[in-house]
Steps between C-alpha positions, in 0.01 A plus 500: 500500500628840436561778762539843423810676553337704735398240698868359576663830523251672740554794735461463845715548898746224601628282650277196378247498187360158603467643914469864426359582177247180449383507876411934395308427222302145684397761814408792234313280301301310769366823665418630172275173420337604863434848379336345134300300776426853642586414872807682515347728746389204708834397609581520854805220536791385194680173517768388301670137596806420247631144452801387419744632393348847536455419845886381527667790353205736508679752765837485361335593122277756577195285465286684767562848419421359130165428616411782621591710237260255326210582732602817514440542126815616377612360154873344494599696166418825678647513832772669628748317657599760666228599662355350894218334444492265806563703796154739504317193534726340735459842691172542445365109539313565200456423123288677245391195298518594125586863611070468580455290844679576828501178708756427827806292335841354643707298358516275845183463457379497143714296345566152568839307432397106474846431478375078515289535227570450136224534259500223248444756206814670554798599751364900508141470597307758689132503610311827542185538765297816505200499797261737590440631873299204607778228390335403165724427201432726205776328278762263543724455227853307450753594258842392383837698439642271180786739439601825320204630706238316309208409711214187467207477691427162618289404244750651249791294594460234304555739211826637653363866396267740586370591139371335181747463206593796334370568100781485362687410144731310593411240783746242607561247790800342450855655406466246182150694402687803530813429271253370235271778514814740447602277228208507268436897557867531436512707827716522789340408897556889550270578194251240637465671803459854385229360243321374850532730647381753276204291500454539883599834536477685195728741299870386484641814567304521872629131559896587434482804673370321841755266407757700547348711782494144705905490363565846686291355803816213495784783431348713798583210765804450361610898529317471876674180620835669379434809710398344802672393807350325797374223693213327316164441743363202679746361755765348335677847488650431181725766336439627144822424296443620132575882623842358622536311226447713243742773690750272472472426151508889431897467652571244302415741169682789648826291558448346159462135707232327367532166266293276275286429782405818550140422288438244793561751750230726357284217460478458814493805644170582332352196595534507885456888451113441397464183709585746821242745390247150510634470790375806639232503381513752229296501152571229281414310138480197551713268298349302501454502895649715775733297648654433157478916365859562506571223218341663172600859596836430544563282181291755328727778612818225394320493122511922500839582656690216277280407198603666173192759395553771333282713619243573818259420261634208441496409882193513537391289236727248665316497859153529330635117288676364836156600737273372250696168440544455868123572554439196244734299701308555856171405307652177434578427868199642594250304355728137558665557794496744771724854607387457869789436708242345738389236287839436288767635705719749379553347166151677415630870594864502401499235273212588331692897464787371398328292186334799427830735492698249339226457216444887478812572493622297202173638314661864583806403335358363166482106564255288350191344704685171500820670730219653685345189587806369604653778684146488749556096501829563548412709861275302579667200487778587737242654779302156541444417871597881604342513828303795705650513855503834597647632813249597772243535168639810419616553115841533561725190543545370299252689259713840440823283404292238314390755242906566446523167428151500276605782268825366430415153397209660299840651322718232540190241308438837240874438384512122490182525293613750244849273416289203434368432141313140531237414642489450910383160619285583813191737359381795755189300521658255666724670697131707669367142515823376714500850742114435551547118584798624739343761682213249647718235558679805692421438930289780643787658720646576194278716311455827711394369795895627655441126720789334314833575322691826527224684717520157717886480519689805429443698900552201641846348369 
């Protein structure tokens, strides 16, 4: 099934699409279906009970100030990370439900973290209860985070989405679809997407033009996590490092020290630079999650600063071919596997960013949809079994590092690709088929519940 562009590289405030972003939209959207009921006004009490993973790693993501944003009524896209949204209403012992309904709210008391419970759907469930003053349930309602902040209801899960297909030109399941539907319209996978989503959204011009605004959205983090210094919050009081690194790189220039390397270096400066700005919670794309954003901005920025265009112009065509490529890519895992770190482990965030970079990237640089193919197998294919164990459940470590290491095997499988001339033996298909099989196979503690692994191990040894 296809999914727009705009639907895998999506606005919204770190650190976690799947436990900030979905959880936002489930709570926004559930007291909205009370107000189309037209109780709204009837609601005295608000319950929200996660499972799960949510429930696990809820705190340590942001999963409860996510939710009430959600009932709250603010809209992920438009918020302002920098702004307080939590403390009037911890002051105050208040929410305005919907920015309409003023009801007593805590988060002691209002939401509920079953920390035993795992819904059979899904790792990232949540249930929503609204009640009116004499106890009686106007709407109950349970929802699922499936990653990239996509939200099902329960009787949407089965579907994995929260929409009917898109009417589109060019509809495709599998990556073999895909390469034959390029094939006989003598198109590239960037010129299928545009044509889709053209269909979706309109005009061309309008869809390049967000397109590269959501490009600037990735350059801004990169400029803020280079400027700022700091401890990051939630406990662990982890320092930033990319300021410090990148100061440090600027010596090297001025003493005429740097080497061959020094490509890596940048790499992975920008990388950890956005991934601390996740961190923080500051306003990402996600790419095609949060804890994975820091992968596709810095190869992107990799493609700029050392491909050979000859003009701006010329750049920008480049990122519009590797965004729309990588889009294509996501749809792929999307609709056969999974980019929720809690049901696949971290081979479904990182992994799935890093096929989509290395893909994208060798489509920015002029290879064919074969080297495409197998640059995002390629990724893939050397992230199976990547597990999600972070550290107190806070998107940190080993997240901020992990993206490093993302965006430069996205490279690292770009290059291999684009030296090879026959055919690869192990299709992408496969290769999605193999990190879907993996990721349930994965145990539990290992897919962002921070009960096993690194988050189990590393304060302790």
């Amino acid at each position: 099934m296809y999914y727009s562009l705009f639907e895998i590289f999506s606005v919204g405030i770190g650190p976690s699409s799947s436990h900030t972003v979905g959880p936002m939209k489930a709570a926004r959207r559930f007291l909205e279906n009370v107000k189309n009921a037209g109780s709204l006004q009837k609601i005295a009490h608000i319950k929200a009970h996660l499972y799960g993973s949510l429930a696990l790693t809820g705190v340590g993501h942001g999963t409860l100030k996510a939710i009430t944003y959600g009932f709250s009524g603010l809209n992920p896209e438009e918020m302002d990370a920098h702004t307080d949204y939590i403390t009037p209403i911890e002051n105050s012992g208040k929410i305005l439900l919907l920015g309409e309904q003023e009801i007593p709210f805590s988060f002691k008391d209002n939401i509920i973290l079953e920390k035993n419970i795992c819904l059979k759907e899904h790792a990232n469930g949540m249930k929503f209860t609204a009640l009116d003053k004499k106890g009686k349930i106007l709407l109950e309602e349970t929802y699922f985070s499936v990653g990239g902040g996509t939200i099902a209801r329960e009787d949407e899960i089965g579907q994995r989405i929260d929409r009917k297909p898109y009417n589109v030109p060019y509809q495709f399941n599998t990556c073999k679809e895909l390469m034959q539907i390029c094939e006989q319209n003598k198109m590239s996978i960037a010129e299928l997407v545009l044509q889709n989503e053209k269909a979706i959204w309109g005009k061309q011009f309008s869809i390049q033009k967000k397109m590269l605004k959501l490009w600037n959205i990735m350059e801004e983090n990169i400029g803020l996590g280079l400027r700022t210094e700091g401890v990051l919050p939630g406990g662990l009081h982890l320092k930033r490092h990319a300021r410090e690194m990148y100061n440090r790189l600027k010596d090297k220039f001025k003493k005429n020290e740097t080497d061959s390397l020094t490509a890596i270096d940048w790499i992975n400066i920008w990388a950890i630079a956005v991934a601390e700005q996740n961190a923080a919670g500051g306003r990402m794309v996600t790419a095609p999650t949060m804890g994975s954003a820091g992968v596709i901005p810095s190869v992107l920025r990799y493609m700029v600063r050392y491909g050979r265009f000859g003009s701006d112009n010329d750049k920008r065509k480049a990122v519009i071919t590797f965004l729309a490529t990588a889009s294509a890519i996501c749809s792929l895992y999307r609709t056969n596997a999974s980019i929720s770190g809690a049901e696949v482990g971290c081979q479904g965030e990182i992994g799935v960013a890093c096929s989509m970079a290395a893909g994208g990237l060798v489509a920015a640089l002029s290879g064919t949809n074969k080297q495409i193919e197998n640059a995002a197998e390629i990724a893939m294919e050397h992230n199976l079994g990547l597990t999600c164990d972070p550290i107190k459940g806070l998107v940190q470590v080993p997240c901020i590092e992990r993206n490093a290491m993302g965006a430069m095997k996205a490279v690292n499988a770009a290059r291999l690709s684009l030296q090879r001339s026959s055919t690869h033996l192990v299709s992408l298909d496969s290769i999605i088929k193999t990190m879907y099989e993996t990721g349930l196979s994965l145990n539990e503690k290992y897919k962002e519940t921070s009960l096993g692994g690194i988050a189990k191990n590393a304060l302790k040894c």
